[in-house]
N, CA, C, O and CB atoms as a CASP TS submission, in Angstrom:
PFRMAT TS
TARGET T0000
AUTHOR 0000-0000-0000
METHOD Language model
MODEL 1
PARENT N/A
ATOM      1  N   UNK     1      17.454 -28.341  29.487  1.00  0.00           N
ATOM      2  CA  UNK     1      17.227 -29.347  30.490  1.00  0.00           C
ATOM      3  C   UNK     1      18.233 -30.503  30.348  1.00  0.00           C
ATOM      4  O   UNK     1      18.617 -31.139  31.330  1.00  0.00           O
ATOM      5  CB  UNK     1      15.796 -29.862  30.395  1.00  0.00           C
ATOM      6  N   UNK     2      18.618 -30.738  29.182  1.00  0.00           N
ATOM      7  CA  UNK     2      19.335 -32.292  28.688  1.00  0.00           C
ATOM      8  C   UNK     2      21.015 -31.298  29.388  1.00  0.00           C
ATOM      9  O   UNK     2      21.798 -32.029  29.994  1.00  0.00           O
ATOM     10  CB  UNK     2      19.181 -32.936  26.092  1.00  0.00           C
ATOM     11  N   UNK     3      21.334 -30.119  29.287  1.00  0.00           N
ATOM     12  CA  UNK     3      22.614 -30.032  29.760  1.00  0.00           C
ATOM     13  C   UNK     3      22.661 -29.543  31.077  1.00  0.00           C
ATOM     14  O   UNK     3      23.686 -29.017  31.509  1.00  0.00           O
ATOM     15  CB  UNK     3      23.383 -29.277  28.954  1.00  0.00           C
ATOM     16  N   UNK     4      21.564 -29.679  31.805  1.00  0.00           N
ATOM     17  CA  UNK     4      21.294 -29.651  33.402  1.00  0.00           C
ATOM     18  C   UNK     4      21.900 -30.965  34.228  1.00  0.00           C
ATOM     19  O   UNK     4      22.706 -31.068  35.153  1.00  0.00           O
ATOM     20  CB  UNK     4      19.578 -29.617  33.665  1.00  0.00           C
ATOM     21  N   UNK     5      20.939 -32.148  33.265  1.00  0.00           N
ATOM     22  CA  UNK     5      21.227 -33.470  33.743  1.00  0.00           C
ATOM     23  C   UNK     5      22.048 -33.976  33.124  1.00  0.00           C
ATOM     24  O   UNK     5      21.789 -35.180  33.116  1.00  0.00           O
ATOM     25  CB  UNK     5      20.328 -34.279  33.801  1.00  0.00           C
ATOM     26  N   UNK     6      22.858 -33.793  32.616  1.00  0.00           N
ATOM     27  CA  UNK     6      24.656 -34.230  32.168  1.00  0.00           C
ATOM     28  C   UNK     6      24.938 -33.693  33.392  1.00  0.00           C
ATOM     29  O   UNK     6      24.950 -34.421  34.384  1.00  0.00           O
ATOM     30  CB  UNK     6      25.695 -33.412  30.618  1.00  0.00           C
ATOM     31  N   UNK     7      25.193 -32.393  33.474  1.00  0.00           N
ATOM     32  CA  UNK     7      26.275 -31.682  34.604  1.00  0.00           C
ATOM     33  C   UNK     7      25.613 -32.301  36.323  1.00  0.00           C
ATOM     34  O   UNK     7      26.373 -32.419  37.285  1.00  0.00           O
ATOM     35  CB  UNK     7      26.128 -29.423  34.433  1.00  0.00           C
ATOM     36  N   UNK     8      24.438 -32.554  36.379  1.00  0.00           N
ATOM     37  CA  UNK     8      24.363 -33.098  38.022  1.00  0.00           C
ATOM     38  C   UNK     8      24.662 -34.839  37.712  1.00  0.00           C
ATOM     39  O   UNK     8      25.129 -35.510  38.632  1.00  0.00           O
ATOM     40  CB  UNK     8      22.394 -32.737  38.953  1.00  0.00           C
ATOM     41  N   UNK     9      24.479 -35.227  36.910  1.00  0.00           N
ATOM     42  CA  UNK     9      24.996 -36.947  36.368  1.00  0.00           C
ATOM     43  C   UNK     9      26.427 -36.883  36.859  1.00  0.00           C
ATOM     44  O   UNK     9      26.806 -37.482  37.866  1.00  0.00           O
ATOM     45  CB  UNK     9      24.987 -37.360  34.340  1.00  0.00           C
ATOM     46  N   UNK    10      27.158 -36.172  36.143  1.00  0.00           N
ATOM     47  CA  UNK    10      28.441 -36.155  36.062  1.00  0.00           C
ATOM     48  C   UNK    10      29.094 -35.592  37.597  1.00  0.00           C
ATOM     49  O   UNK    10      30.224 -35.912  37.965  1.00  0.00           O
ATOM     50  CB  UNK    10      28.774 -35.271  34.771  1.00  0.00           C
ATOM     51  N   UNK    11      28.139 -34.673  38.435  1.00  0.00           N
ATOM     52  CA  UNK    11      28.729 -34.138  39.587  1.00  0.00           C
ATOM     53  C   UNK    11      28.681 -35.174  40.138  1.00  0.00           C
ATOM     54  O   UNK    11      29.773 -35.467  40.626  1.00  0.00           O
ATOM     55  CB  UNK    11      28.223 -33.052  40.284  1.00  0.00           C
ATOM     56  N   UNK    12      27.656 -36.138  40.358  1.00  0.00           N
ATOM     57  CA  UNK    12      27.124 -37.215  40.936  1.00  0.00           C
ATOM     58  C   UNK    12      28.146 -38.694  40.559  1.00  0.00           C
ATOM     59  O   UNK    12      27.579 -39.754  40.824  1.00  0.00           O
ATOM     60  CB  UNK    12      25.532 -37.255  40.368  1.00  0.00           C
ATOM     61  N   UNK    13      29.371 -38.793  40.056  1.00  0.00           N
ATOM     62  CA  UNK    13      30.250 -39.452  39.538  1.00  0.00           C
ATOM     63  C   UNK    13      29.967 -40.637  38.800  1.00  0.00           C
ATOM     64  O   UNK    13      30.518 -41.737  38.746  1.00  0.00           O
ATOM     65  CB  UNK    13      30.976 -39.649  40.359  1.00  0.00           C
ATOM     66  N   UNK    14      28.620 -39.963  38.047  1.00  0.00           N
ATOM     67  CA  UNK    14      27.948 -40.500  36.748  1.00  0.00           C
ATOM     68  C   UNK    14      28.988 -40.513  35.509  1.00  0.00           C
ATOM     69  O   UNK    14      29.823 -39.616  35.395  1.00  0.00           O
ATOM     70  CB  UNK    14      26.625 -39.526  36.349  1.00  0.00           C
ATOM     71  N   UNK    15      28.897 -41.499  34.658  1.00  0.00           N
ATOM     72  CA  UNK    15      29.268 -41.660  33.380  1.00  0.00           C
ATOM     73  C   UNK    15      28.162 -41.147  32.363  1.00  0.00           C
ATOM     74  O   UNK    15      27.040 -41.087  32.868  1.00  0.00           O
ATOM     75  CB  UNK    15      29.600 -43.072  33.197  1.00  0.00           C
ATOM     76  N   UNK    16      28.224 -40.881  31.437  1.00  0.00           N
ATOM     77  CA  UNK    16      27.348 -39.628  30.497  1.00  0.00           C
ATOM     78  C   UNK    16      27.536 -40.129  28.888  1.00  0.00           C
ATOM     79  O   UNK    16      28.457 -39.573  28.289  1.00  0.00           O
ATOM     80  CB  UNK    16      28.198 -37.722  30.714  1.00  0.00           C
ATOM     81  N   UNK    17      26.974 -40.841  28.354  1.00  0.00           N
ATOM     82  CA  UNK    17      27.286 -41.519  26.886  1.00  0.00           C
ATOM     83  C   UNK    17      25.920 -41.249  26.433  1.00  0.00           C
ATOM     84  O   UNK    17      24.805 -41.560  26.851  1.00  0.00           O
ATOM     85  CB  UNK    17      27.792 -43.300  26.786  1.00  0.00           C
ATOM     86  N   UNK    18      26.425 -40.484  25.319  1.00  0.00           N
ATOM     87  CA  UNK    18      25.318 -39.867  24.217  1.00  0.00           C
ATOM     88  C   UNK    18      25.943 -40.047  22.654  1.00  0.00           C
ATOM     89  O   UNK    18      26.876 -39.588  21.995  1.00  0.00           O
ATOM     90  CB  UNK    18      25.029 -38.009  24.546  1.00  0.00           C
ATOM     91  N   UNK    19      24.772 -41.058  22.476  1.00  0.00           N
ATOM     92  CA  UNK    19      25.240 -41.341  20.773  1.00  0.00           C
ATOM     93  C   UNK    19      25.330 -40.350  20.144  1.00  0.00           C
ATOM     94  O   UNK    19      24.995 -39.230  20.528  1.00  0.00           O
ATOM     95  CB  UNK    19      24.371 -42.120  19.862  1.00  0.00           C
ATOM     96  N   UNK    20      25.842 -40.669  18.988  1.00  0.00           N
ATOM     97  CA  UNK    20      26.082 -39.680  17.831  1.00  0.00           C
ATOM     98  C   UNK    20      25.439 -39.705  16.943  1.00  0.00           C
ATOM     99  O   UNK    20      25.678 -40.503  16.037  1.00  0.00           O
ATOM    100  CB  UNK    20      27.094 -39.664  17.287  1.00  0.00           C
ATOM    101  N   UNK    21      24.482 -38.913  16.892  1.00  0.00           N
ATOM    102  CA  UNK    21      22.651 -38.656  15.422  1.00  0.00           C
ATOM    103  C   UNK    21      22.847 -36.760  15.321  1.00  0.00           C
ATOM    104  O   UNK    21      23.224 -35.724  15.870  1.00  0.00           O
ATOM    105  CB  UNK    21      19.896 -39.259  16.694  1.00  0.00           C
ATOM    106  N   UNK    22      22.186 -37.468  14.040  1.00  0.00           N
ATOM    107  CA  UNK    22      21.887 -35.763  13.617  1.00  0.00           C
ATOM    108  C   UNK    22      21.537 -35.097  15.090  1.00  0.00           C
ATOM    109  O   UNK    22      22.499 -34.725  15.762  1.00  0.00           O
ATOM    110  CB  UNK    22      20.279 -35.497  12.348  1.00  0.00           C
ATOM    111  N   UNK    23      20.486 -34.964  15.510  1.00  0.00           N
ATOM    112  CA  UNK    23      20.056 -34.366  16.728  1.00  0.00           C
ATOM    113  C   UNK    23      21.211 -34.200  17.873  1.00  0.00           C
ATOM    114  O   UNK    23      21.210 -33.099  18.423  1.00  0.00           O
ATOM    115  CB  UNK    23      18.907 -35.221  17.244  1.00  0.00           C
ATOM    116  N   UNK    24      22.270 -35.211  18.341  1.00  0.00           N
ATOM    117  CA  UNK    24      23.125 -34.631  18.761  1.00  0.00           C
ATOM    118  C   UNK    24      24.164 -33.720  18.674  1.00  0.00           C
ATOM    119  O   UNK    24      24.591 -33.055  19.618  1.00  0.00           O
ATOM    120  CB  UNK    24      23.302 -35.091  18.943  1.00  0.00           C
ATOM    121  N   UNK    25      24.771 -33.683  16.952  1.00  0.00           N
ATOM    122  CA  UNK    25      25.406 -32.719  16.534  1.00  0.00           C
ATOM    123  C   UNK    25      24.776 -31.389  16.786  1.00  0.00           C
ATOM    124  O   UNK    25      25.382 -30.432  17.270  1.00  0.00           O
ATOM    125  CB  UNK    25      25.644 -32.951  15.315  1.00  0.00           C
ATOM    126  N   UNK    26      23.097 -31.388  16.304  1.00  0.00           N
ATOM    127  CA  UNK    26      22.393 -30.275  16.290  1.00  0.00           C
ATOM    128  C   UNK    26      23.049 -29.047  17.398  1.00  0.00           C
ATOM    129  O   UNK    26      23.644 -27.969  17.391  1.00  0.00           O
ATOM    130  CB  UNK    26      20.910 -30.756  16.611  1.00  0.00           C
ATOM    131  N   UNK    27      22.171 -30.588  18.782  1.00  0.00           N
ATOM    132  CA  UNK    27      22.379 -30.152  20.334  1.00  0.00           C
ATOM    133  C   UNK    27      23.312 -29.145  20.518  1.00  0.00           C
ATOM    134  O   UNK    27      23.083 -27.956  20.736  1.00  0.00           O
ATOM    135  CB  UNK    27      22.858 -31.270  21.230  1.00  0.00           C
ATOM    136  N   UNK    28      25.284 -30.181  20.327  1.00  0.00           N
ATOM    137  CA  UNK    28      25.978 -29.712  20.629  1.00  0.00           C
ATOM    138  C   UNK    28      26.212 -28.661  19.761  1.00  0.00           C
ATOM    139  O   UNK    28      26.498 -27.915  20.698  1.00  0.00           O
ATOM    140  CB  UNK    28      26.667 -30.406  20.908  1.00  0.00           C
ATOM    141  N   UNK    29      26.335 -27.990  18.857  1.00  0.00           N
ATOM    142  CA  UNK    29      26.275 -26.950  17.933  1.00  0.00           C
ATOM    143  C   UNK    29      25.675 -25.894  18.576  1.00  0.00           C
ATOM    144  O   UNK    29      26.194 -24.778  18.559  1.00  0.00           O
ATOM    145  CB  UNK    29      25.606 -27.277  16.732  1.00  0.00           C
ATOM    146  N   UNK    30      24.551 -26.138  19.191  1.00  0.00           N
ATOM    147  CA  UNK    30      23.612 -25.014  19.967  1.00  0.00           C
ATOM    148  C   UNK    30      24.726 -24.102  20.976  1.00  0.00           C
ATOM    149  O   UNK    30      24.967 -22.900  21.093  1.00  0.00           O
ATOM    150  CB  UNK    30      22.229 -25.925  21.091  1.00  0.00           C
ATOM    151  N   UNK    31      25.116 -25.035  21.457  1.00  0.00           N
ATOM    152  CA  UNK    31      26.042 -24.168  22.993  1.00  0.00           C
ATOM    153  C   UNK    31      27.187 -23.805  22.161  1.00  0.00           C
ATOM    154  O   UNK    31      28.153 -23.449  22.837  1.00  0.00           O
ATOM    155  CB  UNK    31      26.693 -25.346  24.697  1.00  0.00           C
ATOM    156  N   UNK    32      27.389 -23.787  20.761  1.00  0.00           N
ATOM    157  CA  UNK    32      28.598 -22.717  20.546  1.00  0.00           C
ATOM    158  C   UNK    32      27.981 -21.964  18.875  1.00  0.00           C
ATOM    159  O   UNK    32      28.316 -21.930  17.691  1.00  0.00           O
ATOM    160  CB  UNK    32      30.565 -23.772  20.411  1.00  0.00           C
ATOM    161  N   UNK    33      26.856 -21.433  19.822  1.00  0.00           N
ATOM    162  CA  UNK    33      26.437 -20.161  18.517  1.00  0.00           C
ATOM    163  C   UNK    33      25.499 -21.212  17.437  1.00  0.00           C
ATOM    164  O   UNK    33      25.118 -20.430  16.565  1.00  0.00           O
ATOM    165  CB  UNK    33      28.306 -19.320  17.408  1.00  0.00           C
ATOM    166  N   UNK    34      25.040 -22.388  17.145  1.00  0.00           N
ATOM    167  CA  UNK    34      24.256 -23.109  16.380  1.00  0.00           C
ATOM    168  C   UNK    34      24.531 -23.418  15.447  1.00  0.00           C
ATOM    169  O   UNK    34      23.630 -23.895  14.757  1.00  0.00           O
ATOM    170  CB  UNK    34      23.408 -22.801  16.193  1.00  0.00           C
ATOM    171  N   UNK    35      25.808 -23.345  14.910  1.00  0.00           N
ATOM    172  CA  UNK    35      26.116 -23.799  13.158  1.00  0.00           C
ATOM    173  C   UNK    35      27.519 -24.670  13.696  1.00  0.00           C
ATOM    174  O   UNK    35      28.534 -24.507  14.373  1.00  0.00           O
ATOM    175  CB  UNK    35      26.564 -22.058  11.658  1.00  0.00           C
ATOM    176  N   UNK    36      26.774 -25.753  12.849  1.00  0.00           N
ATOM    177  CA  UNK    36      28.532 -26.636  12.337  1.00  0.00           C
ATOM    178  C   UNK    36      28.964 -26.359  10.992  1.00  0.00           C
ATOM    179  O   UNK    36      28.070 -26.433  10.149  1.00  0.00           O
ATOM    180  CB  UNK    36      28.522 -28.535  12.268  1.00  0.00           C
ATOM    181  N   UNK    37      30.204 -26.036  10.555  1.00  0.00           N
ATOM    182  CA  UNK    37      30.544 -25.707   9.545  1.00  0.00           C
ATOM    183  C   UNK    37      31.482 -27.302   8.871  1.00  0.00           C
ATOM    184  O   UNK    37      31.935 -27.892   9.851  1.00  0.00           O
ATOM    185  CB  UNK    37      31.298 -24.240   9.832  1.00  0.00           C
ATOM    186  N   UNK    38      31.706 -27.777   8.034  1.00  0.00           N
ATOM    187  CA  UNK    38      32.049 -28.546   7.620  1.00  0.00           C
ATOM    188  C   UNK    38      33.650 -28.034   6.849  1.00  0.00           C
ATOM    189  O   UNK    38      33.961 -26.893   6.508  1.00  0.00           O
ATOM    190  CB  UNK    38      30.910 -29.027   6.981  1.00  0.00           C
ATOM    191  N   UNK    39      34.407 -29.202   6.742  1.00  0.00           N
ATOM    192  CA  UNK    39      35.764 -28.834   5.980  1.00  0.00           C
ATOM    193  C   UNK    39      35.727 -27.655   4.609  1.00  0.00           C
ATOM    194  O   UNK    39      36.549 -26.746   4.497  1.00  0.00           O
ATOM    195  CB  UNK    39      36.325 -30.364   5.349  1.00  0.00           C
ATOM    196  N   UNK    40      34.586 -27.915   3.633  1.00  0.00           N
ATOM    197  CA  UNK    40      34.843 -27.490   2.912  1.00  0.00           C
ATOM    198  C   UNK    40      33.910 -26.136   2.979  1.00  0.00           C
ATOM    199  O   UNK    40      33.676 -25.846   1.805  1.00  0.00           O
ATOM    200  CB  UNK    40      34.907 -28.362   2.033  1.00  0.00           C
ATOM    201  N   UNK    41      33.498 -25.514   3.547  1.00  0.00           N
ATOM    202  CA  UNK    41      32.993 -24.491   4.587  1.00  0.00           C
ATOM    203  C   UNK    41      31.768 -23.923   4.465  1.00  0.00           C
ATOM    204  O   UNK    41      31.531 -22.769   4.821  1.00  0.00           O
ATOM    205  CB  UNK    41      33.785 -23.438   4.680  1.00  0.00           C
ATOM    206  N   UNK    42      30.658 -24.955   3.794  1.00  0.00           N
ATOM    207  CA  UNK    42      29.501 -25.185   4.518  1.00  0.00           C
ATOM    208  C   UNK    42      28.804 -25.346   5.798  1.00  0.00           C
ATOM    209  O   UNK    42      28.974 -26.219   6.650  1.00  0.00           O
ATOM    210  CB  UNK    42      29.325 -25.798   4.221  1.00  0.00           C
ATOM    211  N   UNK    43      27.707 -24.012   5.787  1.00  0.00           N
ATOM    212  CA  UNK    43      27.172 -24.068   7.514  1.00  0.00           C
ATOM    213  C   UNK    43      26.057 -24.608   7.394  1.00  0.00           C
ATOM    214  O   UNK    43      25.229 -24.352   6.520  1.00  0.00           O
ATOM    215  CB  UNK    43      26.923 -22.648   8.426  1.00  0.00           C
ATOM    216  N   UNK    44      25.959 -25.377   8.248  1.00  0.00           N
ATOM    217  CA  UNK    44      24.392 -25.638   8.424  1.00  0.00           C
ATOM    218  C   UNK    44      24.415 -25.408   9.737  1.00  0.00           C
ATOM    219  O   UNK    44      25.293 -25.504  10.594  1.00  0.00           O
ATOM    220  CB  UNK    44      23.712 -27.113   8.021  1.00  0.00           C
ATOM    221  N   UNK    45      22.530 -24.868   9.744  1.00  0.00           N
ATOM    222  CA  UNK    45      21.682 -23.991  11.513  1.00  0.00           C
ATOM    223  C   UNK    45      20.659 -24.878  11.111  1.00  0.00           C
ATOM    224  O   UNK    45      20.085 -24.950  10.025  1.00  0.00           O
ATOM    225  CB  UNK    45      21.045 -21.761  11.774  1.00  0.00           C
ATOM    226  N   UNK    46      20.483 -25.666  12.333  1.00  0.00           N
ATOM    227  CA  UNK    46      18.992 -26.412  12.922  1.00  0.00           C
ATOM    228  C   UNK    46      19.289 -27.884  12.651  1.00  0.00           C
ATOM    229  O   UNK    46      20.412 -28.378  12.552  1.00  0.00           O
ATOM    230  CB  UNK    46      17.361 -25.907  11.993  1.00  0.00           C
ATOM    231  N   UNK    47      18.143 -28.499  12.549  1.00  0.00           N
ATOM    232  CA  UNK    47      18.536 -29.526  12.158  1.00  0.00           C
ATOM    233  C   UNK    47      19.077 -30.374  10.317  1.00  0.00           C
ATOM    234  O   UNK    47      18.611 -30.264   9.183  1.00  0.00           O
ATOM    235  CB  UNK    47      17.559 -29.950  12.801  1.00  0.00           C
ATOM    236  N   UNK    48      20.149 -31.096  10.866  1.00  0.00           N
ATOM    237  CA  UNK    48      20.942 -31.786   9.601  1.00  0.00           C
ATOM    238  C   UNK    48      20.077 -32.549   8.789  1.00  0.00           C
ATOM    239  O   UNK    48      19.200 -33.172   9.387  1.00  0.00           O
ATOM    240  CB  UNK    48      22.097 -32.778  10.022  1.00  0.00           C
ATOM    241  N   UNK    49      20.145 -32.673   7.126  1.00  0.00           N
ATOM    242  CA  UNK    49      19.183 -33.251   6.359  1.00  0.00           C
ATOM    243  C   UNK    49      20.066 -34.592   6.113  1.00  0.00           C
ATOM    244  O   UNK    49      20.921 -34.579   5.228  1.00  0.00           O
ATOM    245  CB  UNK    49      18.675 -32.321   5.008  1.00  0.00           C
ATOM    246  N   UNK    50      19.913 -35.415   6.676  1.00  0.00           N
ATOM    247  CA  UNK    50      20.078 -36.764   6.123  1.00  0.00           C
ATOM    248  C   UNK    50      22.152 -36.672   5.858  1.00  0.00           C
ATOM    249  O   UNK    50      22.759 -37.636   5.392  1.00  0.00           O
ATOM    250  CB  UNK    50      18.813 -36.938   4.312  1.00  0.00           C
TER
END
């Protein structure tokens, strides 16, 4: 639902600012397979611990 209303915000020549929290990394992680991997090549899936 949250990347429904970005994309009609944004069709709508909305501006779209979403802080940066654990839960957003989560989010965006989701739409490319669910893991962020870090430099030294640790994955983490779901949500980030602190």
């Amino acid at each position: 639902m949250l990347n429904d209303t970005i994309v009609k915000l944004k069709a709508a020549g909305q501006n779209v600012y979403l802080p940066l929290s654990p839960y957003t990394l989560v989010w965006a992680a989701s739409m490319f397979g669910g893991r962020i991997v870090v430099s030294g090549g640790n994955s983490f899936i779901g949500y980030i611990d602190g």
